[in-house]
C-alpha positions, 0 to 999 in steps of 0.5 A: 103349698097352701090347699086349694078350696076350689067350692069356697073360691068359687063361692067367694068368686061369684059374690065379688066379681072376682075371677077363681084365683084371686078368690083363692088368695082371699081365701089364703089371707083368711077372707072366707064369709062373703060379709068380709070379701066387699069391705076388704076389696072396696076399701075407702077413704070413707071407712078410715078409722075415727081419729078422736081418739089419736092423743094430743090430735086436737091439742096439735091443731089449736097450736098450729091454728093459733100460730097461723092466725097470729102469723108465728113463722112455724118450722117443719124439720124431717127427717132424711128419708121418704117417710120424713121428707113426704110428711114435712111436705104434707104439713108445711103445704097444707099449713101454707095452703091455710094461710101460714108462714112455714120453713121446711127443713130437711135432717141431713145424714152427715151432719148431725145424722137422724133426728133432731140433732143438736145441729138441726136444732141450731138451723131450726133456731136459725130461722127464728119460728115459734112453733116448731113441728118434727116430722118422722123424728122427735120421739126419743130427742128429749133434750133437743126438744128442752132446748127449743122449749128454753128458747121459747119455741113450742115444739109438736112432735109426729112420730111413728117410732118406738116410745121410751118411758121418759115423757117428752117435754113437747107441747104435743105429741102425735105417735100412735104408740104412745101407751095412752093414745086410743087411736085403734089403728097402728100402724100409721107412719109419719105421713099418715100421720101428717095428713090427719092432723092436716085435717084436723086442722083444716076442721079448726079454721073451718076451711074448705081444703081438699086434702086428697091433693097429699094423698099421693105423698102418703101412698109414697111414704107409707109404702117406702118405709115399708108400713103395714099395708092393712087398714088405715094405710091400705085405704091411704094407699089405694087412694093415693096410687090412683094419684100418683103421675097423673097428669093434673097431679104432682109435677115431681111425680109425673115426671118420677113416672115417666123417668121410670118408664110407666105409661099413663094407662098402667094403674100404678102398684106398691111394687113400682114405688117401693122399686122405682120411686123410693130408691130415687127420691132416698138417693139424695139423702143416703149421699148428703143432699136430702134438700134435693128431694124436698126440692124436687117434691114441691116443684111448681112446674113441669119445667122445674121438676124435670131439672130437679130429676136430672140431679136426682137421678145422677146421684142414684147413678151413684148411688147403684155404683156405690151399692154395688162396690160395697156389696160386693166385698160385704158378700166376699167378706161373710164366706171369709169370716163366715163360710157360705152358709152361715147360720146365725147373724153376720156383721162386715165393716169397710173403710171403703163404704159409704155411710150412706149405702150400708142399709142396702148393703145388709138388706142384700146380705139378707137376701144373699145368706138368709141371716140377720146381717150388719154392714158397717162403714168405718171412718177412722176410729169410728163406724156407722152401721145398719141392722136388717133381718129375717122374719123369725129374729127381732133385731131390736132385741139382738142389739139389746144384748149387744149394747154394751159394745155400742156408743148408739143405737135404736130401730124397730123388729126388721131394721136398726142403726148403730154407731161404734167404736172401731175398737169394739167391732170383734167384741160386737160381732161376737155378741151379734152371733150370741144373740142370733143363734140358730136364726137359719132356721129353714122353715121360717125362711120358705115361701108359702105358695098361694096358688098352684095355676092349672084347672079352674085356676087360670092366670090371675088379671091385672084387674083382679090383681089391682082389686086384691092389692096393693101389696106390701108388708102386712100384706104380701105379695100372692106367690104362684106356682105353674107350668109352663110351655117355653114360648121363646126364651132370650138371655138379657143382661151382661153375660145374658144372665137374666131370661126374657121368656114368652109362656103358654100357661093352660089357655093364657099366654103370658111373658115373664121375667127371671133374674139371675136364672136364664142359664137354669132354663136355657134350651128347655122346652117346659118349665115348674116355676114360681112366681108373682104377677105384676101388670106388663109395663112394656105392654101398656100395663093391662096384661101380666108379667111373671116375676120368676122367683124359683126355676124348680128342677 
């Protein structure tokens, strides 16, 4: 439980317009002098950091400038997932909208895999361009680039992952973590990245091009690779939800909107696109046909995005059942080798799994046993595999002392990949419960509660919520605890495992959702639940919704 400062809430409440809750979580997130409440609430496009200061930012622009107006058919190639796909969208539509002869190219995850591999060099050769520019890939891929370069192709690099001491022999190279790029703000993730440099140049040919028209390409991309909702990408954010479905907008987006059941009066959240959008437009990348997504993104009508949908949405019916398939084993196969409280990282192989699904499958044995975890899909002598975490391990450096037992890898703190030998998987396991020692550690594991509802701390609205957010990494979600007086509660689902349930919180009225709990309070007239708010999509999404997280006895 975090303390409650009613006087500081209030104090803070009545600067902001915010209701005495909200104010709270403010409070919480370390916003206490009224000086700091409007700069955080009304983040714009306006207060973006500069980005003079960005390395090779100019340099990248002259390029592109210069291959446009010498008409040089330039080549985006990204990578696989949202990320990748949403920034080579950004830049090869704004480079066409700028008067460019631009190919998109899209990495494809069975052949060749992440990045720009030797076949995605071989198909960005294909097309025969001058300029060649990677989006979300390229910071590790030194001698692919020195290919491109030995045929006289100039190649840009936009990046957002982690450096290595070699220099990349690029003719430009956007990451903001390179050690000499004065950029202030870090967290960016290749479509942020993409979108400035789409300004920079459009500021080279001195053209009149309203960039907002990307912005919800960024809000989508920056939210699915789970980039830090703080700074510069909050103000992406924000701007770019406002964007998303609209009418006049995207037409792949509006019909994403309306196959996930959001009506256009709902202010759309982080939450709706990290759980309903990103999962569909990662579907066909995770099966083999990421062209889909680039497809299904530039969409010129209605007509013609509806018909990308359809394939889009058959392959994440797929990709559900193959998910599920495999979690089901991963999860049986922990108790086997593990018991069922492990305390340190897991690691599970299968011949049966998809290559495409086993990051799913170790983000839900994380959330299954609370441990690092390793979900590897075997293929003859080889295996492919995906690393997540918890909050308190750095999987980056597991796999460090691990690496002896790897043919590859590479990631960042929360999720790596890997590649192995078959041969070598028990010596790894053994190793990745080295290096994982003691990563059940409980209290690193608990969830702070921001708000405990009663009193002056009403039931937060979605107005204030929507001023607060959006929510995401960097930035969590506010967690509340409250009691409540059972309304009317249904069991849903198969085996009604799920509860639907109508509240009286105080003087608010409220209806909520329980996953997986509905046996935990079925036939109980009064409730201690925790829990996060989100708008009500089923009722126009302007009241609040309860997510129930915990049914505390």
């Amino acid at each position: 439980m975090r303390p409650p400062d009613e006087a500081a809430a209030g104090t803070l409440a009545e600067a902001s317009g915010l209701g005495l809750t909200a104010a709270q979580v403010l409070l919480n997130r370390g916003i206490r002098s009224v000086e700091e409440v409007s700069p955080f609430l009304d983040a714009t496009l306006r207060s973006l950091s500069s980005p003079e200061k960005m390395a090779d930012r100019a340099l990248a622009s002259q390029r592109i400038a210069r291959a446009i107006r010498a008409g040089e058919r330039i080549v985006v190639f990204g990578d696989y997932d949202v990320d990748g796909t949403t920034s080579a969208v950004i830049l090869s539509e704004v480079i066409a909208a700028l008067g460019g002869e631009v190919r998109t190219l899209i990495a494809d995850r069975f052949k060749g895999g992440y990045g720009l591999s030797p076949q995605a060099v071989d198909r960005c050769l294909s097309e025969r361009p001058g300029l060649l520019i990677t989006c979300d890939c390229g910071s590790s891929d030194h001698e692919r680039i020195a290919v491109a370069n030995a045929a006289g192709v100039d190649v840009i690099v936009v990046d957002h992952h982690l450096v290595p001491e070699e220099a990349l022999p690029a003719f430009a190279f956007l990451n903001p973590h390179r050690p000499e790029c004065g950029f202030p703000y870090k967290g960016l993730c290749s479509a942020g990245l993409a979108f400035s440099l789409g300004a920079a140049l459009r500021t080279e040919l001195g053209a009149a091009l309203d960039l907002r028209a990307w912005l919800d390409l960024v809000a989508i991309g920056t939210i699915a690779d789970v980039a830090p909702l703080t700074g510069d990408n909050r103000r992406l954010v924000r701007a770019g939800l406002r964007a998303i479905g609209t009418p006049k907008g995207r037409p792949a987006l509006a019909a994403l909107r309306q196959a996930a059941k959001i009506p256009e009066s709902a202010q759309l959240t982080a939450r709706d696109v990290a759980f309903r959008f990103a999962p569909r437009l990662n579907a066909p990348g995770r099966l083999g046909a990421a062209d889909l997504t680039l497809r299904f993104l530039t969409a010129k009508s209605a007509k013609e995005a509806w018909r990308a949908l359809e394939e889009v949405e058959a392959l994440n019916d797929e990709r559900k059942l193959l998910t599920q398939h495999a979690t089901e084993e991963a999860c049986a196969q922990v108790v086997e080798l593990y018991g069922e409280a492990p305390e340190e990282g897991v690691v599970v192989a299968s011949e049966s799994w998809h290559r495409g699904v086993v990051g799913i499958v170790a983000a839900r044995l994380v959330d299954a046993f609370g441990v690092p975890a390793v979900a590897i899909a075997l293929d003859g002598d080889h295996g492919h595999g995906s690393v997540r975490t918890i909050r308190n391990v750095d999987v980056y450096s597991a796999l460090a002392n691990c690496a002896s037992h790897l043919s590859g890898w590479g990631g960042h703190r929360a999720a790596a990949g890997l590649s192995l030998l078959k041969r070598d998987l028990d010596a790894f396991r053994a190793a990745f419960l080295h290096a994982t020692q003691g990563a059940a550690d409980a209290e690193a594991r608990e969830v702070p509660v921001d708000v405990a509802l009663g009193g002056a701390f009403r039931v937060p609205t979605v107005a204030d919520l929507q001023r607060l957010g959006p929510f995401g990494e960097g930035h969590s979600v506010p967690t509340f605890m409250l009691d409540a007086q059972v309304v009317e509660a249904t069991g849903v689902g198969e085996g009604r495992v799920h509860g639907k349930l109508k509240l009286r919180v105080g003087e608010d009225s409220i209806r909520a959702f329980a996953p997986g709990m509905f046996a935990r309070f079925e036939g109980r007239q009064e409730l201690k639940l925790v829990g996060e708010f989100q708008p009500d999509h089923w009722m126009g999404g302007r009241s609040v919704e309860l997510l129930v997280k915990d049914v505390l006895d």
